[in-house]
N, CA, C and O of each residue as an XYZ file, in Angstrom:
728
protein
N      21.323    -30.546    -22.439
C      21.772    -30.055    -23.724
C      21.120    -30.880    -24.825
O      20.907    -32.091    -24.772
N      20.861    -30.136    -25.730
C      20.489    -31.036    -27.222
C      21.029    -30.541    -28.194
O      21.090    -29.330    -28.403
N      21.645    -31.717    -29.158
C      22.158    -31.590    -30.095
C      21.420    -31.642    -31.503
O      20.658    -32.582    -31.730
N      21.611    -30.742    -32.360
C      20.777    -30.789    -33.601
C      21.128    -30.840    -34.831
O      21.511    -29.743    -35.238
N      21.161    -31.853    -35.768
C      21.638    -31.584    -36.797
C      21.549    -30.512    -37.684
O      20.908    -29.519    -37.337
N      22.077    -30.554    -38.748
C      22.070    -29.166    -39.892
C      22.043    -30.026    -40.985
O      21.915    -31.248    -41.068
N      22.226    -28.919    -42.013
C      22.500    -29.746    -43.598
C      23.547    -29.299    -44.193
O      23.665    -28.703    -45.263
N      24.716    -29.810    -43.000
C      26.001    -29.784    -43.515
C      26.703    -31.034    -42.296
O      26.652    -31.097    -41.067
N      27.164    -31.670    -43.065
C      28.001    -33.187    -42.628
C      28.352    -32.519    -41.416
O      28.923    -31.432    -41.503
N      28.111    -32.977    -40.371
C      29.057    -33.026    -38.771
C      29.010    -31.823    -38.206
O      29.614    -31.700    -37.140
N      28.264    -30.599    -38.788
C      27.898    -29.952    -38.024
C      26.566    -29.209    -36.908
O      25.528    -28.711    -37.345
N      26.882    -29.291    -35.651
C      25.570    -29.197    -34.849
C      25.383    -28.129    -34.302
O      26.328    -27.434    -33.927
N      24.071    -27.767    -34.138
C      23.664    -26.917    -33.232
C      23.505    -26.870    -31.871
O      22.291    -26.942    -31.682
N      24.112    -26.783    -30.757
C      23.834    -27.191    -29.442
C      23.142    -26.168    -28.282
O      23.416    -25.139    -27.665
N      22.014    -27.203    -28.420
C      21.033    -26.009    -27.199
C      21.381    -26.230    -25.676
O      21.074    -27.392    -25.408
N      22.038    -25.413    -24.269
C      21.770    -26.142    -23.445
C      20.495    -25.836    -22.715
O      19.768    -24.877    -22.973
N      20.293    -26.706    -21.809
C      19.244    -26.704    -20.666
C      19.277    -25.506    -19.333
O      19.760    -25.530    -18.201
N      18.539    -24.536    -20.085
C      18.527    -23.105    -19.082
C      17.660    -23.672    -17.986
O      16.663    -24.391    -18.044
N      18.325    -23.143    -16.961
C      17.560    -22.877    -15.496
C      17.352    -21.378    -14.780
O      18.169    -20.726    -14.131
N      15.905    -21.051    -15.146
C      15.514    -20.078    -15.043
C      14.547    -19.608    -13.361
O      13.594    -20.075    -12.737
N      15.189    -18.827    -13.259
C      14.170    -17.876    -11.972
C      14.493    -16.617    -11.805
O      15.127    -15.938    -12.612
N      13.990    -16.200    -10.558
C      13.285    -15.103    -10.097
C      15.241    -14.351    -10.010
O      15.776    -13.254    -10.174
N      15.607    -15.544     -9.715
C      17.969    -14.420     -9.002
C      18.136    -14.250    -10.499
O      18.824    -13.248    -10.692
N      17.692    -14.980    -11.923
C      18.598    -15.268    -13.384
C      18.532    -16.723    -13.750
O      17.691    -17.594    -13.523
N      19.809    -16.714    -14.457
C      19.642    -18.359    -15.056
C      21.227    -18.843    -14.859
O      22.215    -18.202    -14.503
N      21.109    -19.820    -15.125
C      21.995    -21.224    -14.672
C      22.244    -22.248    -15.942
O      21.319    -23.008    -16.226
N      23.541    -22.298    -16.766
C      23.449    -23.194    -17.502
C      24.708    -23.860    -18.178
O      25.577    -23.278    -18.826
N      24.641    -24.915    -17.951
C      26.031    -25.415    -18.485
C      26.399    -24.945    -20.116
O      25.581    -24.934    -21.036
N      27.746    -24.592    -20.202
C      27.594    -24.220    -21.107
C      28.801    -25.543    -22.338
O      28.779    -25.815    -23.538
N      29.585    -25.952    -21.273
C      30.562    -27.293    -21.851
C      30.038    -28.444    -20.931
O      29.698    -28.274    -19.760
N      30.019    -29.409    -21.473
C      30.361    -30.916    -20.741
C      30.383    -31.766    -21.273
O      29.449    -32.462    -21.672
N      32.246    -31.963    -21.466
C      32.267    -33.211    -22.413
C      31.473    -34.779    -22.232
O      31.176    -35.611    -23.089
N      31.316    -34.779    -21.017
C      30.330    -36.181    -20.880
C      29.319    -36.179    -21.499
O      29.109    -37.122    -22.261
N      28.581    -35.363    -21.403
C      26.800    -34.585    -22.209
C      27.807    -34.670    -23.657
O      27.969    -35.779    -24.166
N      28.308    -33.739    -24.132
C      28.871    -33.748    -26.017
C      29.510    -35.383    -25.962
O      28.725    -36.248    -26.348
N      30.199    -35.612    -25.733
C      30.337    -36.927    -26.297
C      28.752    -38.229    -26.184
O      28.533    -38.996    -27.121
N      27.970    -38.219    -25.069
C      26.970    -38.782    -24.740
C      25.956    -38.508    -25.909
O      25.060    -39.342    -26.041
N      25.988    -37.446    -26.770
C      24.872    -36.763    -27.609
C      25.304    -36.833    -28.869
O      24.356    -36.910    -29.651
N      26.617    -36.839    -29.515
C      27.334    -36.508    -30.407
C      27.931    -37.894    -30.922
O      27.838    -38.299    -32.081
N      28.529    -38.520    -29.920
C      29.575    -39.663    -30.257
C      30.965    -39.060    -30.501
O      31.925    -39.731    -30.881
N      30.990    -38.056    -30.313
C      32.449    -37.105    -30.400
C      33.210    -36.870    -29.123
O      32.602    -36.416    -28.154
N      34.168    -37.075    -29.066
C      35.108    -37.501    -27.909
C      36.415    -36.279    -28.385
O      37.577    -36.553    -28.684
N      35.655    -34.648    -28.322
C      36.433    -33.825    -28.490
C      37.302    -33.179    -26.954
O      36.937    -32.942    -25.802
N      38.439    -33.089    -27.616
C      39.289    -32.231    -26.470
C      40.345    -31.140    -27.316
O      41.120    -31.029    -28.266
N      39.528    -30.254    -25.837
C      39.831    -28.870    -26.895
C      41.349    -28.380    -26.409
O      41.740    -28.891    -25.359
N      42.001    -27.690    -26.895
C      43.116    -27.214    -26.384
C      43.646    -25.811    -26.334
O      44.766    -25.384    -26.055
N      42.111    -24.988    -26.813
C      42.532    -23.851    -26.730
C      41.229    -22.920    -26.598
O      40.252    -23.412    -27.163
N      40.987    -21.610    -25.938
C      40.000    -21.242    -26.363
C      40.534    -19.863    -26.484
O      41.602    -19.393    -26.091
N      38.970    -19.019    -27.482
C      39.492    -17.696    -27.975
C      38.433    -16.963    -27.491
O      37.411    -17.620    -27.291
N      38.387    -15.724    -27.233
C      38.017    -14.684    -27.279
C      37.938    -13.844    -28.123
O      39.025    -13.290    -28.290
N      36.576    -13.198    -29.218
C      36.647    -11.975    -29.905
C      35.748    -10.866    -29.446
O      34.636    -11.091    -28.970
N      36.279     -9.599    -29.604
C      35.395     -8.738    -29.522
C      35.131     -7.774    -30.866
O      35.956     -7.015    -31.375
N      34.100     -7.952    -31.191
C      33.744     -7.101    -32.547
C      32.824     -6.115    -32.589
O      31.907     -6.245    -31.778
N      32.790     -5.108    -33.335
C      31.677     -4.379    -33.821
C      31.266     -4.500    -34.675
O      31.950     -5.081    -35.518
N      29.934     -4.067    -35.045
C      28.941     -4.201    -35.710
C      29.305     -4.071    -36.855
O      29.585     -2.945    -37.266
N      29.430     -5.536    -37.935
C      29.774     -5.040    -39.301
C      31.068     -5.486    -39.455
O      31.737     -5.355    -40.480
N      31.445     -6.059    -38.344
C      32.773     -7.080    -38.387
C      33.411     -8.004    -39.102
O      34.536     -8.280    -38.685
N      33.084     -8.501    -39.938
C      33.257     -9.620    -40.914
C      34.831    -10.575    -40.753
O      35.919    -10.221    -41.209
N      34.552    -11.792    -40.005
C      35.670    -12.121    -39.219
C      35.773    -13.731    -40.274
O      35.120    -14.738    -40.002
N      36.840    -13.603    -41.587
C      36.834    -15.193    -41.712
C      36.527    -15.764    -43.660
O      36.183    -14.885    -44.451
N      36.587    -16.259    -43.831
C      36.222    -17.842    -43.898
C      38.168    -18.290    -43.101
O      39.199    -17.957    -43.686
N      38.150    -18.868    -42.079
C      39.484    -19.554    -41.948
C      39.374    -20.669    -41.570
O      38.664    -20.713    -40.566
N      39.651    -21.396    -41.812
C      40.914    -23.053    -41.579
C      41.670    -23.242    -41.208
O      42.393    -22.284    -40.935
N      42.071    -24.398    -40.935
C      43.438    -24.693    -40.935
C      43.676    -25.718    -41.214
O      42.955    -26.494    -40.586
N      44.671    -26.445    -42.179
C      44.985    -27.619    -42.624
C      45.570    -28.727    -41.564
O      45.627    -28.455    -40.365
N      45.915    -29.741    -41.980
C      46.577    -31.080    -41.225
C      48.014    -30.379    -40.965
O      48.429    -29.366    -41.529
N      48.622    -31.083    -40.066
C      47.857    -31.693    -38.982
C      47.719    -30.859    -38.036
O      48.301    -31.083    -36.974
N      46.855    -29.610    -38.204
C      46.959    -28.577    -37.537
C      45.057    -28.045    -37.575
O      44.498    -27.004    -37.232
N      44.600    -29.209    -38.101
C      43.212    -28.925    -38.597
C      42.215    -28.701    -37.173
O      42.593    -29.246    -36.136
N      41.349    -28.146    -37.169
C      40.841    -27.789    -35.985
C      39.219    -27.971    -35.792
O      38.403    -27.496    -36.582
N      38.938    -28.588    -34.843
C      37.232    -28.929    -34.939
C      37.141    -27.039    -33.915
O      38.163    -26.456    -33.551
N      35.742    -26.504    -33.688
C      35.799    -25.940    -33.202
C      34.050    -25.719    -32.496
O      33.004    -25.904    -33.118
N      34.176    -25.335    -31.228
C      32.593    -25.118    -30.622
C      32.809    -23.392    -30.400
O      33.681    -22.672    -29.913
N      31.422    -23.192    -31.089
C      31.735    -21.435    -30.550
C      30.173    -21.033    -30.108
O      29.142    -21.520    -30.573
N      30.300    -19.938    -29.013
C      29.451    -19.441    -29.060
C      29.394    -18.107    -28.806
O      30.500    -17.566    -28.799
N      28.257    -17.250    -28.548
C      28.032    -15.422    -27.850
C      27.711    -15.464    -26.855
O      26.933    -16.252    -26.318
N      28.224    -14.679    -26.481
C      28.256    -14.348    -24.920
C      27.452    -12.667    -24.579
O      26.807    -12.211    -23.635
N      27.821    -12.244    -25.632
C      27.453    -10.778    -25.802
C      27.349    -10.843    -26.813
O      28.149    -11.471    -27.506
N      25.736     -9.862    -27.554
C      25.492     -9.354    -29.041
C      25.150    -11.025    -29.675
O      24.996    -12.121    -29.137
N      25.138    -10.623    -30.809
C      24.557    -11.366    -32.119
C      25.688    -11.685    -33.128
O      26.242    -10.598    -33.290
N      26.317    -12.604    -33.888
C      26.389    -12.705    -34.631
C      25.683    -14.087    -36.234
O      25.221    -15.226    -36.173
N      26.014    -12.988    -37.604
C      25.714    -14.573    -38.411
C      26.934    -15.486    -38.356
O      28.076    -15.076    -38.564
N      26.651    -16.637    -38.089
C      27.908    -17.521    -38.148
C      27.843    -18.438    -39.231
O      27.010    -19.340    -39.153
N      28.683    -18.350    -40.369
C      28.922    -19.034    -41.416
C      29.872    -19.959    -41.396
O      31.032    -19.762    -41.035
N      29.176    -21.516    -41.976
C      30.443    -22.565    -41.806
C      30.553    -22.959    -43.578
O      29.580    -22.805    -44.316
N      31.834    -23.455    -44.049
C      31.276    -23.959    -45.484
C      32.338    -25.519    -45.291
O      33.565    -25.534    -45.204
N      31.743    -26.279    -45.274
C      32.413    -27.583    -45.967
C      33.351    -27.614    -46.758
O      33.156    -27.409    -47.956
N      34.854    -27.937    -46.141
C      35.787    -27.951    -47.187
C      36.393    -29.503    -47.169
O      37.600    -29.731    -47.241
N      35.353    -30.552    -47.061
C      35.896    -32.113    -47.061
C      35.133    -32.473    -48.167
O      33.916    -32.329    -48.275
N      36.176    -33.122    -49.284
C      35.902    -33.499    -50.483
C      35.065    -34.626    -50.800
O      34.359    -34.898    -51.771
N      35.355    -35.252    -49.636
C      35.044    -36.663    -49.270
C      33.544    -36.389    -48.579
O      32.846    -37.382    -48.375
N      33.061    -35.154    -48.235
C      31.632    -35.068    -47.892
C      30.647    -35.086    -48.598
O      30.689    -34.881    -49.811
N      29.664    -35.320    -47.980
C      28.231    -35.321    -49.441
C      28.094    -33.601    -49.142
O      28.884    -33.221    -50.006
N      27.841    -32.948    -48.801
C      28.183    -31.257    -48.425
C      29.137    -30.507    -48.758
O      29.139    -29.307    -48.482
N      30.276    -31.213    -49.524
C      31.350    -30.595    -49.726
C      30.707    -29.202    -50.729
O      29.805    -29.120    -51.562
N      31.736    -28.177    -50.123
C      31.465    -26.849    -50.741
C      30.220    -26.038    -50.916
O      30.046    -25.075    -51.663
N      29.244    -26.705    -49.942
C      27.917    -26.424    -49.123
C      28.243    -25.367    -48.058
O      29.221    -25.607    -47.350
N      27.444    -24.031    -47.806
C      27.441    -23.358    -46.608
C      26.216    -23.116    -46.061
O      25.096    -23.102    -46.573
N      26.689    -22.879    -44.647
C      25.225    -23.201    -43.660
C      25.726    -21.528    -42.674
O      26.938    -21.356    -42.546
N      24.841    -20.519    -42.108
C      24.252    -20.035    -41.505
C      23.375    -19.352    -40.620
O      22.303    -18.845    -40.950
N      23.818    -19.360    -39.605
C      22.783    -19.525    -38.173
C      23.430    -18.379    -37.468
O      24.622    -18.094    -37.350
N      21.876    -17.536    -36.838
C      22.452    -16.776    -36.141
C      22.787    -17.572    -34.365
O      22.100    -18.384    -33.745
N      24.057    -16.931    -34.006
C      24.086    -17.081    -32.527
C      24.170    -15.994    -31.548
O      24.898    -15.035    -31.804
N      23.632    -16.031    -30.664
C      23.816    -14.783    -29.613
C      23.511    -15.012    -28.503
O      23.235    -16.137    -28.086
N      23.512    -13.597    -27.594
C      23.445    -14.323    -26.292
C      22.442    -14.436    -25.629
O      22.456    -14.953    -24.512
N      21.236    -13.907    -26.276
C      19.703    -14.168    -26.268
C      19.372    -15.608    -26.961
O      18.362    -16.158    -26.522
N      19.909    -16.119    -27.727
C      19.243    -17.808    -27.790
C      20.194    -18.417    -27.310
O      19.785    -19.562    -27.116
N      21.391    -18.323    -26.950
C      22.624    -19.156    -26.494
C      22.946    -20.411    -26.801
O      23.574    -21.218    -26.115
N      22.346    -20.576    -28.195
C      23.205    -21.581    -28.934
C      24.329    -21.531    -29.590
O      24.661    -20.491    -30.159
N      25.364    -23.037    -29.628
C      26.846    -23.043    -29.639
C      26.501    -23.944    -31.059
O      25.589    -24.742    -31.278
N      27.625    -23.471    -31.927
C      27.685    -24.204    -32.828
C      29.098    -25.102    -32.786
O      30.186    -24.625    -32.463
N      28.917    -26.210    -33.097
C      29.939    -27.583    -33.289
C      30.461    -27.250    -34.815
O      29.670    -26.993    -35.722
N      31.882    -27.287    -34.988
C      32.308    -26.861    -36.299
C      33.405    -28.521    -36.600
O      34.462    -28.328    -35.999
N      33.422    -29.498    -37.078
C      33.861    -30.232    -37.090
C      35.661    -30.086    -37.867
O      35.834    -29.128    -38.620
N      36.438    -30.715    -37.707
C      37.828    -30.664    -38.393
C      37.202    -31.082    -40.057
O      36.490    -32.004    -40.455
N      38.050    -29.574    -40.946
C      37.486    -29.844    -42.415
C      36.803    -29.157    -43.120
O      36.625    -29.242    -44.335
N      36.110    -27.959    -41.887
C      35.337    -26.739    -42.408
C      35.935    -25.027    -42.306
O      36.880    -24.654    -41.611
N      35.278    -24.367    -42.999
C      35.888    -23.143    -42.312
C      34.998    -22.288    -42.024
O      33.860    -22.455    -42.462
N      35.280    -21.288    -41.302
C      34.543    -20.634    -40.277
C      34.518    -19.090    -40.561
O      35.300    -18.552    -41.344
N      33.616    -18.475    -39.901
C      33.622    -16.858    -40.136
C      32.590    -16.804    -39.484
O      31.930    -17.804    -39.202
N      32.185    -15.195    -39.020
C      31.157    -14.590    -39.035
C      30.954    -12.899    -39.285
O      31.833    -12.050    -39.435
N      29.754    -12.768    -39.275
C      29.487    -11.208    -39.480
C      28.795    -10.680    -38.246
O      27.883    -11.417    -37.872
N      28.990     -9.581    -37.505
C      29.203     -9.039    -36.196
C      27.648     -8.235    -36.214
O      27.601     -7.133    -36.760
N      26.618     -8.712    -35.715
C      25.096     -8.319    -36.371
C      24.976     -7.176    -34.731
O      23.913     -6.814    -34.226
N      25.901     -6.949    -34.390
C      25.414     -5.543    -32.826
C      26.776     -5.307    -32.681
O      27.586     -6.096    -33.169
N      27.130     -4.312    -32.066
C      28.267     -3.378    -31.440
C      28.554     -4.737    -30.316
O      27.860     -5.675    -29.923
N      30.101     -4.221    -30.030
C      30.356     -5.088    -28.826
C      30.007     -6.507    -28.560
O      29.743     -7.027    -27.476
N      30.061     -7.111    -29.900
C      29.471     -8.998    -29.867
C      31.109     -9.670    -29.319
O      32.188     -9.433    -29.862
N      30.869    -10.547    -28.103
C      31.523    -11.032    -27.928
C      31.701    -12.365    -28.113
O      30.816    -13.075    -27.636
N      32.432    -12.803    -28.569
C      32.155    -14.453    -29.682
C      33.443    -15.391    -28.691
O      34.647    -15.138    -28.645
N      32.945    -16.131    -28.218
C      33.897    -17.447    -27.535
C      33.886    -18.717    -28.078
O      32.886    -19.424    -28.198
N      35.520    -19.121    -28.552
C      35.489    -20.446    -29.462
C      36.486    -21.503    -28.802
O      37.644    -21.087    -28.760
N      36.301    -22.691    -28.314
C      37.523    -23.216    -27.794
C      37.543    -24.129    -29.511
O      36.629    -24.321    -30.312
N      39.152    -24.558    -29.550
C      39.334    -25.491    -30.502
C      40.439    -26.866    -30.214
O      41.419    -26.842    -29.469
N      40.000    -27.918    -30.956
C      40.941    -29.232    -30.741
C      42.055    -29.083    -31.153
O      42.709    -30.117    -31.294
N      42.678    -27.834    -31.488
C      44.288    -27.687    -32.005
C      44.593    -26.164    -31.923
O      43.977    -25.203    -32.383
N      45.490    -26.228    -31.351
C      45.961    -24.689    -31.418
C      46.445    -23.718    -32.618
O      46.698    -24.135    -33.749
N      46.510    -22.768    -32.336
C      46.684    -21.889    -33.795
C      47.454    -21.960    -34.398
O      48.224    -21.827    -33.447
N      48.288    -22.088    -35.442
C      49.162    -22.459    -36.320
C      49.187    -21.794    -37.715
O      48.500    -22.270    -38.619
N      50.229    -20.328    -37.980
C      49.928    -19.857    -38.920
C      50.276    -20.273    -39.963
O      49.854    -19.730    -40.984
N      51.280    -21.522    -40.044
C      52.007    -22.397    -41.237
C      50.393    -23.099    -41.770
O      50.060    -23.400    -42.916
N      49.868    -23.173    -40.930
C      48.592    -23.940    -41.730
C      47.517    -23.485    -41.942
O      46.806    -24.172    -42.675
N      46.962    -22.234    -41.443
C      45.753    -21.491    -41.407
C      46.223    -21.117    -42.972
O      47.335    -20.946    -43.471
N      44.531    -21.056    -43.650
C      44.438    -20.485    -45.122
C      42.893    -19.925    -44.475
O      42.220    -20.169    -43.474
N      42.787    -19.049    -45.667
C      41.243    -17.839    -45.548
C      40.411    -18.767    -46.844
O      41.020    -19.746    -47.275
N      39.464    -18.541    -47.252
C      38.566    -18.795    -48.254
C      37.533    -17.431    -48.025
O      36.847    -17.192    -47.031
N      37.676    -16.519    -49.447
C      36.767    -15.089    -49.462
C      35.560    -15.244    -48.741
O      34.974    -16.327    -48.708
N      35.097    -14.102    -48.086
C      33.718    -13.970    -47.600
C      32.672    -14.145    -48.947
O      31.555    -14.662    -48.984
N      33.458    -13.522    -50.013
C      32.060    -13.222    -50.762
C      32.857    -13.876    -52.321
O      33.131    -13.159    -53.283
N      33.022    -14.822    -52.273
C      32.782    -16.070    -53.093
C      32.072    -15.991    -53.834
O      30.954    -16.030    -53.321
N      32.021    -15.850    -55.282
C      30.739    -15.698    -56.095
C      30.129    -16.976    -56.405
O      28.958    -17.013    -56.780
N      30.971    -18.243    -56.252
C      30.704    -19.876    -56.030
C      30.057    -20.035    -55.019
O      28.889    -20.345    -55.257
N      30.358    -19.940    -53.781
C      29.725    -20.126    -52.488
C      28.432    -19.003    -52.576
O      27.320    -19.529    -52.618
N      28.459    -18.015    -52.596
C      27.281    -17.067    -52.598
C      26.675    -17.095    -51.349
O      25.518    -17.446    -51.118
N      27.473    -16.724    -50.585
C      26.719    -16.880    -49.082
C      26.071    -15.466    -49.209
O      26.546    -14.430    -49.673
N      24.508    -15.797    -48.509
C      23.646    -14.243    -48.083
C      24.060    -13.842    -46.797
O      23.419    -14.175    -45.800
N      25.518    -12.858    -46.712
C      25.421    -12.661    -45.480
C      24.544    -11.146    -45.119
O      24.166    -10.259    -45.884
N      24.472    -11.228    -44.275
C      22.735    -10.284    -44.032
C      23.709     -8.584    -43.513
O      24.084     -8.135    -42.430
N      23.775     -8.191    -44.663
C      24.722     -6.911    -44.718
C      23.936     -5.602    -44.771
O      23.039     -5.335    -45.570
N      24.259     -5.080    -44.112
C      23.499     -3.492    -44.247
C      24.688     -2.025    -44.772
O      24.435     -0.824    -44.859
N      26.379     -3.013    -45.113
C      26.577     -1.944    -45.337
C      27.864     -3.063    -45.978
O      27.666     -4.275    -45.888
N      28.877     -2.648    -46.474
C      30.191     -3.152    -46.981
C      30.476     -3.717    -45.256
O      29.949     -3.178    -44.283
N      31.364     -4.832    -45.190
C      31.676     -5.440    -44.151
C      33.363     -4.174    -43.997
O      34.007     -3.410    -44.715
N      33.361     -4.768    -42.362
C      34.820     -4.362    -42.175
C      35.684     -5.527    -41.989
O      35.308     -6.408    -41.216
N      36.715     -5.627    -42.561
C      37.478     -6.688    -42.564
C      39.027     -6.353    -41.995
O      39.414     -5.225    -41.687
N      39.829     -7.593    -41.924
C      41.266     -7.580    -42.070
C      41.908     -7.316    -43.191
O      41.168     -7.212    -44.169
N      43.248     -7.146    -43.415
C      44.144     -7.260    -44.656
C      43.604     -8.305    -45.107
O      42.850     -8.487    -46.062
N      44.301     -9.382    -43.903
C      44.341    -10.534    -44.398
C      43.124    -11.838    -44.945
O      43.195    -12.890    -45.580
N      42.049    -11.040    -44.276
C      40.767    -11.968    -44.744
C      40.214    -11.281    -45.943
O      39.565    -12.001    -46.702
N      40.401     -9.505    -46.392
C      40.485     -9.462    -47.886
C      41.053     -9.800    -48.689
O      40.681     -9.428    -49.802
N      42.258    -10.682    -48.596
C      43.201    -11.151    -49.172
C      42.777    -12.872    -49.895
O      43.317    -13.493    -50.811
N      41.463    -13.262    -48.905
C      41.501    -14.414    -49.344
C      40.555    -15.305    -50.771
O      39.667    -15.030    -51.578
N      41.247    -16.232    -50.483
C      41.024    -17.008    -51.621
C      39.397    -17.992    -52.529
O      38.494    -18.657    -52.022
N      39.584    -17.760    -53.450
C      37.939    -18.328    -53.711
C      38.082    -20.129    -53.441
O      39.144    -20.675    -53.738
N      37.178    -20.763    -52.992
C      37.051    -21.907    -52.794
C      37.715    -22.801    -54.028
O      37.710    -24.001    -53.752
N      38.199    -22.534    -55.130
C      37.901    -23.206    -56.140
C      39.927    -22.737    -56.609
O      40.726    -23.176    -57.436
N      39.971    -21.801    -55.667
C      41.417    -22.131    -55.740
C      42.097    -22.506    -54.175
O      43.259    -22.133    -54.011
N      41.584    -23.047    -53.313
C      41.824    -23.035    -52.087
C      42.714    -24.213    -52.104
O      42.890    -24.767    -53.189
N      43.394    -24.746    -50.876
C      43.466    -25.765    -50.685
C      42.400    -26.478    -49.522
O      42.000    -25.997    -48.462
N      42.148    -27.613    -50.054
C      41.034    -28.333    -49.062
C      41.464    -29.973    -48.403
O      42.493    -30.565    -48.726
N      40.778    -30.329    -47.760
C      40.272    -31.223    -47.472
C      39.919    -32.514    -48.139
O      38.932    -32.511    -48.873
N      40.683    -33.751    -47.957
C      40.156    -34.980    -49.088
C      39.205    -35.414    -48.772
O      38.676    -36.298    -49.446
């Protein structure tokens, strides 16, 4: 596995080491010995999720506050998505910075989402199946949204049509009235 920085505080890109032949491929896809060995992060996760989306999905900006805050590793398993993280630690040199990378299950890179950011993505194929374990379980007393389309943040998410959303993630809030992260 290799770990790669970005240009956003604590978050990585993680490639693993495919083993390829003639039957398919072979590849670890967790090992906390390898992530902590590469990282210095000594994460333990306690939950993992499953999504299934279609194309045009628009899943997010969410969080979750103390002490319910959540680091998170995600990756595709099926399909493509853009995966958007934005810095919500005040105390970061990145604070209120967003970063975007596609993941899927043709490059099978996992992104590292550290406790402090929030998360989303946009569903770039039919049937993308997105797998996230996280260091804290779900907690709706503490989960808050931050808008997809932020006219502060200005994320380019790579849209071909109006996104489909939840109630509740149209419902959410611009960064600048959020609650965050010190």
């Amino acid at each position: 596995m290799k770990a790669i920085a970005t240009a956003l505080d604590g978050v990585l890109i993680l490639e693993p080491r495919v083993f390829e032949d003639a039957r398919g491929c072979f590849f670890e896809s967790w090992n906390a010995h390898t992530f902590a060995e590469l990282t210095g992060i000594a994460a333990e996760f306690v939950q993992d999720n499953h999504s299934l989306s279609h194309r045009g999905v628009l899943r997010g900006l969410h969080y979750q506050l103390p002490p319910a805050a959540q680091g998170k590793l995600v990756r595709v398993v099926q399909g493509a998505v853009f995966d958007v993280v934005v810095d919500l630690r005040r105390g970061s040199s990145t604070f209120g910075r967003w970063l975007g990378i596609e993941l899927s299950a043709a490059n099978r890179r996992e992104l590292w989402i550290p406790p402090g950011c929030a998360h989303g993505f946009l569903s770039l194929a039919d049937d993308t199946v997105t797998l996230y374990k996280t260091t804290a379980g779900y907690s709706p007393r503490h989960e808050r949204c931050i808008r997809w389309d932020d006219p502060a943040l200005a994320i380019a998410w790579p849209l071909a049509a109006a996104p489909l959303l939840s109630p509740r993630d149209a419902e959410g809030l611009a960064l600048a009235d959020a609650e965050v992260f010190p």
